[in-house]
C-alpha positions in Angstrom: 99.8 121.0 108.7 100.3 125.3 108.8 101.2 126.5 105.3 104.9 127.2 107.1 105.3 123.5 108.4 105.0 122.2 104.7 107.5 124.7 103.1 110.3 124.0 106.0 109.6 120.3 105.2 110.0 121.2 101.5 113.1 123.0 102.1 114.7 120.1 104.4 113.6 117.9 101.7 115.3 120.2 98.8 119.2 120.4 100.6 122.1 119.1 100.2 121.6 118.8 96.9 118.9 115.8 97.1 116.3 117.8 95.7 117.0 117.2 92.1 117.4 113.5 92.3 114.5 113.1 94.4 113.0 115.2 91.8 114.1 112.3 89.2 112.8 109.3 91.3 109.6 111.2 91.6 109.0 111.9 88.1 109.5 108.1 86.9 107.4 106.9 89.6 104.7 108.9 88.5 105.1 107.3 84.8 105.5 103.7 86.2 102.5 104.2 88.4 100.1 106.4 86.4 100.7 104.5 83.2 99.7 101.5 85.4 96.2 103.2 86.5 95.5 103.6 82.7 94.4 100.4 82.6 90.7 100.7 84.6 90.0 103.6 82.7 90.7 101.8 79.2 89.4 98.6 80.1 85.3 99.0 78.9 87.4 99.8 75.6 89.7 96.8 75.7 86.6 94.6 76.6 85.1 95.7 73.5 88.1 95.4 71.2 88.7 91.7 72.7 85.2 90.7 73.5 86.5 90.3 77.6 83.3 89.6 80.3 83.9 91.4 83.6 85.4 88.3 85.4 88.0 88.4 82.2 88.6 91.7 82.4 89.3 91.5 86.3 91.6 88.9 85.4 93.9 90.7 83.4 93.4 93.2 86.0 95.0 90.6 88.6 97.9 89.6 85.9 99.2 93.4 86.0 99.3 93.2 89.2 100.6 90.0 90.6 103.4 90.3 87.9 103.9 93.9 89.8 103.9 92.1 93.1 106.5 88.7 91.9 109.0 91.2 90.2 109.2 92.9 93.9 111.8 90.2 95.0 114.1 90.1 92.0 113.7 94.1 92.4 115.3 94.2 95.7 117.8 91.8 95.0 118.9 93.6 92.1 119.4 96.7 93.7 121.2 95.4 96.6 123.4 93.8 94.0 123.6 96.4 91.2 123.1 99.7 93.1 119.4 101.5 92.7 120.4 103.7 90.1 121.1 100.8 87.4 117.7 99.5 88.0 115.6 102.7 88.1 116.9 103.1 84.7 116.4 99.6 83.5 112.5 99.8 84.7 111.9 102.6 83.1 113.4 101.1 79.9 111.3 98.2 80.1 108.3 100.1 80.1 109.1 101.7 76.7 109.6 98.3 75.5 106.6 96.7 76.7 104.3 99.7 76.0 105.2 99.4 72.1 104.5 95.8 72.7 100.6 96.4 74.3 99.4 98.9 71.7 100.5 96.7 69.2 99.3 93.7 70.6 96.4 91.6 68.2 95.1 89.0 70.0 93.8 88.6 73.8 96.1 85.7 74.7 99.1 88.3 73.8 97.7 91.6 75.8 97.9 89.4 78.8 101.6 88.4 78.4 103.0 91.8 77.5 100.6 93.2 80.4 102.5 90.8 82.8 106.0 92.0 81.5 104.7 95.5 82.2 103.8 95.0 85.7 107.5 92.9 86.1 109.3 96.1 84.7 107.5 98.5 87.1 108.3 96.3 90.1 111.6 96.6 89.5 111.3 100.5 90.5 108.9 100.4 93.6 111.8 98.5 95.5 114.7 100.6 94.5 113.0 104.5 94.7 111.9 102.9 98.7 115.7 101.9 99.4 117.7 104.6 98.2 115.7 107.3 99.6 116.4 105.6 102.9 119.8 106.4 102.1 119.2 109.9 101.1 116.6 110.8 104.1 117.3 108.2 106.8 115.5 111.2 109.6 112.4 111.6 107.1 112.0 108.6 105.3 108.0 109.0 105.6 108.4 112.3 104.4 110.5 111.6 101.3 108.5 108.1 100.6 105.5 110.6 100.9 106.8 112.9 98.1 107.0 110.1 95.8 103.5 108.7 96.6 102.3 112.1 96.0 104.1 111.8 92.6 102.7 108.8 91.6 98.8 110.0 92.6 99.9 113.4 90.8 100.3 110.5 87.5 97.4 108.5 89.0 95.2 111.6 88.4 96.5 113.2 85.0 97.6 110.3 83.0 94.5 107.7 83.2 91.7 111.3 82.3 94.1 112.4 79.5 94.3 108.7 78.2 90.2 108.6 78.8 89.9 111.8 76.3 92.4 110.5 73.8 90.4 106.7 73.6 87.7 109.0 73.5 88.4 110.1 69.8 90.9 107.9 69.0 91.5 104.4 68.9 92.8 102.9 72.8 96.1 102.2 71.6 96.7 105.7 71.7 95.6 105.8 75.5 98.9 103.8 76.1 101.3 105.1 73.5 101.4 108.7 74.4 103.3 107.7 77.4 106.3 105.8 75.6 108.2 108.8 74.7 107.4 110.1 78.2 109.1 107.0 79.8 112.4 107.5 77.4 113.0 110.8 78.8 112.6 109.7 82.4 115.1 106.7 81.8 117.6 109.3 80.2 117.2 111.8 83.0 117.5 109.2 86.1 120.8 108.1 84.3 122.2 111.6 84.5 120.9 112.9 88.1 120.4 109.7 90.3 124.0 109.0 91.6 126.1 105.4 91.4 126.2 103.3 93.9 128.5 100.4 94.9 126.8 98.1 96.7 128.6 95.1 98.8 128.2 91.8 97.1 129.0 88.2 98.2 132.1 87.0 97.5 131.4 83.3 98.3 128.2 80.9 99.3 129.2 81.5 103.0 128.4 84.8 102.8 125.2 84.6 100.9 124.0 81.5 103.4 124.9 84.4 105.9 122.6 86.9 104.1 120.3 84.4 103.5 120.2 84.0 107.5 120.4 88.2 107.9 116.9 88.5 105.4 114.9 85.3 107.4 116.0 86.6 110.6 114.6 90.2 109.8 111.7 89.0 108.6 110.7 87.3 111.8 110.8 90.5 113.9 107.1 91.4 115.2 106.9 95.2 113.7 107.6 93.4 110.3 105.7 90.5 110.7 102.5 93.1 112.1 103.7 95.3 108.9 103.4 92.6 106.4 100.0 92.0 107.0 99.0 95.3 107.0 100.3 96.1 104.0 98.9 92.7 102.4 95.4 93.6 103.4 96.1 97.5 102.3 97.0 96.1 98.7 94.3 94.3 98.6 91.7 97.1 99.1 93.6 99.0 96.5 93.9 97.3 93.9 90.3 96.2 94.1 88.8 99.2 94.5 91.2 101.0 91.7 90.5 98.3 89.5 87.1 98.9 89.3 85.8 102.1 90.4 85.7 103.6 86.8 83.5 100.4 85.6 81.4 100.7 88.7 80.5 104.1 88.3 79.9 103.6 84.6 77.6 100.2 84.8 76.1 100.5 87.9 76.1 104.7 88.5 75.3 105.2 85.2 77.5 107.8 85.1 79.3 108.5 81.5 82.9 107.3 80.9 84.4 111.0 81.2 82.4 112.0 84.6 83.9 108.4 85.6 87.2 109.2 84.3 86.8 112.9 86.6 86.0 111.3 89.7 88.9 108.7 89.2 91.1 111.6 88.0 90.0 113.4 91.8 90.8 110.5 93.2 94.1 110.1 93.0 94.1 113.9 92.5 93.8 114.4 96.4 96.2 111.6 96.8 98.7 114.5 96.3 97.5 116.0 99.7 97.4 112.6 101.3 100.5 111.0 100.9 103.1 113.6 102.2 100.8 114.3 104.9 100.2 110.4 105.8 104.3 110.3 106.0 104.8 113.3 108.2 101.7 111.8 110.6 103.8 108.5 110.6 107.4 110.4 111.2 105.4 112.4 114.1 102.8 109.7 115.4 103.8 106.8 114.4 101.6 103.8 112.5 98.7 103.3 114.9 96.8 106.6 114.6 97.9 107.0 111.1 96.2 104.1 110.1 93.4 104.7 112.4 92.9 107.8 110.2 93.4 106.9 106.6 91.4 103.3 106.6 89.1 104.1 108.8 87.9 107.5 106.9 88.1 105.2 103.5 86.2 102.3 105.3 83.1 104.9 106.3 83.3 105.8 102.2 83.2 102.4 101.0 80.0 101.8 102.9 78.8 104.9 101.8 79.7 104.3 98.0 76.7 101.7 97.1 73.9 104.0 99.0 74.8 107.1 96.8 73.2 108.2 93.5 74.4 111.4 91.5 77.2 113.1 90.9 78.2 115.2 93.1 77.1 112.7 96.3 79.5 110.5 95.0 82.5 113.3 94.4 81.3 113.8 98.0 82.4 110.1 98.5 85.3 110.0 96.4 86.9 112.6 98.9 86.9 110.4 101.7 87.6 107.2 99.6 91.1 108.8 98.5 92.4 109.2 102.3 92.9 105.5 101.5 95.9 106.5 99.4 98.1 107.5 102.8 97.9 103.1 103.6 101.4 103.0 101.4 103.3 105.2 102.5 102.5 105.0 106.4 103.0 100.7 105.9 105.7 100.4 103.8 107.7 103.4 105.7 107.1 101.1 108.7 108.4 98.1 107.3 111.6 99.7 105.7 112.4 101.1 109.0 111.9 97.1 110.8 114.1 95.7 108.3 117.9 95.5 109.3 119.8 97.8 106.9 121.6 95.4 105.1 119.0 93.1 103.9 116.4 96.2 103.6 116.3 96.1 99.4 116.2 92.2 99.6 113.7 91.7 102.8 111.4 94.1 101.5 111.4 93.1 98.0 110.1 89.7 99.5 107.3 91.3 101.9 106.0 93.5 98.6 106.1 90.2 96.3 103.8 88.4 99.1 101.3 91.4 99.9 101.3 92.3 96.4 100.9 88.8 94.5 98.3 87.4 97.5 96.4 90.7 96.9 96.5 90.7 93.8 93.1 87.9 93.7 90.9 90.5 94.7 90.2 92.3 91.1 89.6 88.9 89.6 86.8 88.0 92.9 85.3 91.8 92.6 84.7 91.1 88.6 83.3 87.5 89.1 80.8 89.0 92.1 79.8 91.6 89.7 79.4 89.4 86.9 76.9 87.6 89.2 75.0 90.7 90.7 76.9 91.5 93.5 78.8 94.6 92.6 77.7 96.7 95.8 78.4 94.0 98.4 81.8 93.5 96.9 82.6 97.1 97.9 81.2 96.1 101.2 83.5 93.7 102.1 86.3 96.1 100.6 85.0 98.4 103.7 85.3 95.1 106.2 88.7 94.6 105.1 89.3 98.3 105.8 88.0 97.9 109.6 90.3 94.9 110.0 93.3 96.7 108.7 92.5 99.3 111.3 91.9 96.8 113.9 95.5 95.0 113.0 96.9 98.7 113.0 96.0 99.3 116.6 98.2 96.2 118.1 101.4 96.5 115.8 104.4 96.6 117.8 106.6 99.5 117.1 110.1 99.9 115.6 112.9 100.3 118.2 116.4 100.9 116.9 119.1 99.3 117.7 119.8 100.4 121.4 116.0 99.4 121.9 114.3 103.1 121.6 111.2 103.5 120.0 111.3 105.1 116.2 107.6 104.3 115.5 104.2 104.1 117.5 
């Protein structure tokens, strides 16, 4: 995209006075999501501390993140009920809570609750940042939905190296708590910028049965049903791969925890590029060739990834493994634009609980293969997955509106 394109787009997104409140969402969204990728870099220090096998540690892996993909109902729900601002805030809250309850956790069976009631507290954002900036940018949803993806990889790529150098010389508790003050600000400053809303509530069971009906009946329409899948098999990829990658390179690359924590750090780094590029493709081309582009690049690197040896080869790598980051926001902009309007929090809550929680196995089955030899062929079928998801991409039915013209390819 010319250096012009992207600074018009910056502008459009900037006016009317949206800029400083998408500014806000932005910013907790990189907490909530970069605090979140701390975890694969700290985990060879949490095995230590709590004597955890791979398959354990992929375990707690998979708690994070199918508590992250069951609070992604109540999330929607909440914000259709309680108006997006209330629960940004309250997420953000919960993560200072739950943070001070993780670094001061002493025994393993406790790390895994309080890791679950962090993953519940961040779910309760991802729903609420998607629906109100459908409100705010209903012409460039993929655009705005990219800006906050870009956010969150922005986190994804400082937070876990600078938590890597502070375990580094310090003890890993301090990997988590530098971020608690962080997330007290952000809960201060979405209060004061993000705007109140009012949303419509039930005022009897009739009406709920009829928005019971509303959600079932937009989640049975093809683009969604196409979307869901896609974004179930997307999850999956990523939080396998994520989960691991540091540990792989480490054990297997023999590469030292901070050149690890560097090519995680790029990673996500180049995710900045990515994701408000991925949602301008979908806004001009729709979700077939986006797809087509940022699996099927990330497919060819996950092949690639077991064959390599050496650093730079595998920064090589890591450049076309991070095009996988674009999957998100290209998906998930698709399936907020399927969903009727007035069931959008609620229906897509649902559709990120399922894809989420389903796909949230896939750390625990990429530790046990590793735990049995087979951590090269478990990136393998990670690149299988990736062809499929392509495959899938190619025959989704688009997203008409509601006088039947096509929105999406």
């Amino acid at each position: 995209m010319p250096i012009f394109s992207v600074l018009e787009l910056a502008r459009s997104l900037w006016s009317d006075g949206r800029g400083p409140i998408l500014t806000a969402i932005a910013a907790g969204w990189f907490l909530s999501i970069g605090t979140r990728m701390i975890y694969p870099v700290v985990l060879p220090h949490l095995r230590t501390a709590y004597d955890l096998d791979l398959t354990t540690a992929g375990l707690l892996l998979t708690v994070l993140f199918v508590a992250y993909g069951l609070g992604q109902f109540p999330g929607g729900v909440l914000a259709d009920r309680f108006g997006e601002r209330s629960i940004l805030v309250l997420s953000t809250a919960i993560s200072v809570v739950t943070l001070v309850l993780i670094v001061t956790a002493r025994s393993t069976p406790v790390l895994f609750l309080v890791t679950a009631l962090f993953g519940l507290g961040v779910a309760l954002y991802a729903v609420a940042r998607y629906t109100i900036l459908v409100d705010l940018y209903p012409d460039q949803v993929g655009a705005a939905n990219g800006v906050t993806s870009a956010a969150a990889d922005a986190g994804q790529s400082l937070l876990p190296p600078i938590a890597g150098a502070i375990v580094a010389v310090a003890a890993w508790q301090y990997g988590f708590g530098f971020v608690i003050p962080l997330f007290a600000v952000a809960a201060i400053g979405l209060w004061l910028v993000v705007p109140s809303t009012q949303p419509d509530r039930p005022a009897d069971g009739t009406s709920s049965l009829e928005t019971a009906r509303d959600v079932l009946s937009g989640l049975r329409r093809p683009p969604v049903v196409y979307g869901t899948g896609l974004l179930l098999l997307g999850v999956s990829i990523w939080q396998a791969f994520t989960g691991f990658y540091p540990t792989y390179l480490i054990e297997v690359k023999s590469l030292s925890g901070t050149l690890a924590g560097v090519l995680f750090g790029l990673f996500f780094a180049l995710g900045i590029l990515v994701q408000p590029l991925s949602g301008a493709a979908y806004d001009r081309i729709g979700i077939r060739r986006s797809l087509l582009f940022v699996m099927g690049i990330s497919g060819v690197g996950l092949v690639l990834l077991p064959l390599l040896e050496g650093f730079w080869p595998l920064v090589g790598v890591t450049v076309l493994l991070s095009t996988m980051l674009g999957f998100a926001t290209v998906t998930q902009s698709h399936l907020i634009l399927a969903l009727p309007a007035e069931v959008q929090g609620t229906g897509f809550g649902i559709l990120r609980t399922i894809s989420f929680t389903i796909g949230a196995a896939s750390p625990f089955f990429v530790g046990a293969a590793a735990d049995r030899g087979f951590f090269d062929e478990a990136f393998w079928l990670l690149a299988v997955l990736a062809g499929l998801t392509v495959a899938l991409g190619v025959i989704t039915p688009r997203v008409e509106d509601d006088d039947g013209n096509g929105v999406s390819n």
